[in-house]
C-alpha positions as CSV (number, residue, x, y, z in Angstrom):
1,X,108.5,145.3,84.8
2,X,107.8,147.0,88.2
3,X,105.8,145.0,90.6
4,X,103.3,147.0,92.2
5,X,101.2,144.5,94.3
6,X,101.0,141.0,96.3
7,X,99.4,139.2,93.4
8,X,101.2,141.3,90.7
9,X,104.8,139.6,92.8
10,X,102.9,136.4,93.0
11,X,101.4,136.3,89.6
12,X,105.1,137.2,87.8
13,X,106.4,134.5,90.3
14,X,104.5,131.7,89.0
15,X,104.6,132.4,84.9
16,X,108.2,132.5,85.5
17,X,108.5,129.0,85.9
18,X,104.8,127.8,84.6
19,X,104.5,129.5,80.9
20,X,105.3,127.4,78.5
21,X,106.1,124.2,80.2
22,X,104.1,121.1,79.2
23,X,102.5,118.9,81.4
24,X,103.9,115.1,80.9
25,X,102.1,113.2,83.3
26,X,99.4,113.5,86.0
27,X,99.2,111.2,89.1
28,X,98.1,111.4,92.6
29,X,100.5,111.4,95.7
30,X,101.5,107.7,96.7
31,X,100.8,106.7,99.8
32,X,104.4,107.0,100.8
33,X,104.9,110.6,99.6
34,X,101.2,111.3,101.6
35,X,102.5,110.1,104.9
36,X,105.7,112.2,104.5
37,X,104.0,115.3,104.0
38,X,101.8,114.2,107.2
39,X,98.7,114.4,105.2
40,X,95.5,112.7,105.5
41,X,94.2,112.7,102.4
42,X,96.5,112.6,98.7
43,X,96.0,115.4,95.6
44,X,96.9,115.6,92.5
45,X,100.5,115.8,91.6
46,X,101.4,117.4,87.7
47,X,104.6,116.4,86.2
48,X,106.3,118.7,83.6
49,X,108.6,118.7,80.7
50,X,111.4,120.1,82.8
51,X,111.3,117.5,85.4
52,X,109.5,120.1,88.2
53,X,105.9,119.1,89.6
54,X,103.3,120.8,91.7
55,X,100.3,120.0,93.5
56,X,97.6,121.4,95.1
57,X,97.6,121.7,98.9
58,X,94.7,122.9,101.3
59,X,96.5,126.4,102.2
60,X,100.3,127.7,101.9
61,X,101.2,126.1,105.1
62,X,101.1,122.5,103.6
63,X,98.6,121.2,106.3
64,X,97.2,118.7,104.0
65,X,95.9,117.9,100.2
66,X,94.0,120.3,98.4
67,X,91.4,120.0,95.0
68,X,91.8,121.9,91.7
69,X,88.3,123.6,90.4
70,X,88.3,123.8,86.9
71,X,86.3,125.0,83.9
72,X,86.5,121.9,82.3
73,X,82.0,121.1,81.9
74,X,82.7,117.6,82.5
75,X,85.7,117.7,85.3
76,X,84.5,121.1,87.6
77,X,87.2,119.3,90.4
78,X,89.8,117.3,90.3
79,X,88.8,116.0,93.9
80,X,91.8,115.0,96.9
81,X,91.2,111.1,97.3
């Protein structure tokens, strides 16, 4: 596959390591993993199958928590708390 733009690179990046992994548990950042990431506020933090996690953050810099829209009619944001 050639890679022909920024979001292409990105996009490729992320199915790599996201596709086809389950998501085990869901949970918000504890209050000890908030104040070592220097953040105000805690997000949402996904677990998966493979034992990696994610979570949202307010831009690429890490500056603090971020919220998840969704498409979900009852659940349009998972909010940072």
């Amino acid at each position: 596959m050639q890679i022909k733009t920024h979001e292409e690179l990105w996009s490729h990046r992320a199915a790599s390591v996201l596709v086809g992994r389950t998501i085990m548990s869901v949970r918000y950042l504890t209050a000890e993993e908030r104040d070592e990431l220097g953040w105000y506020n805690a997000s949402l933090v996904l677990l998966l199958d493979d034992g990696n996690y994610f979570y949202p953050s307010a831009d690429d810099e890490g500056n603090n928590a971020g919220a998840l829209f969704t498409s979900f009619k009852d659940l349009e944001t998972i909010p940072v708390i």
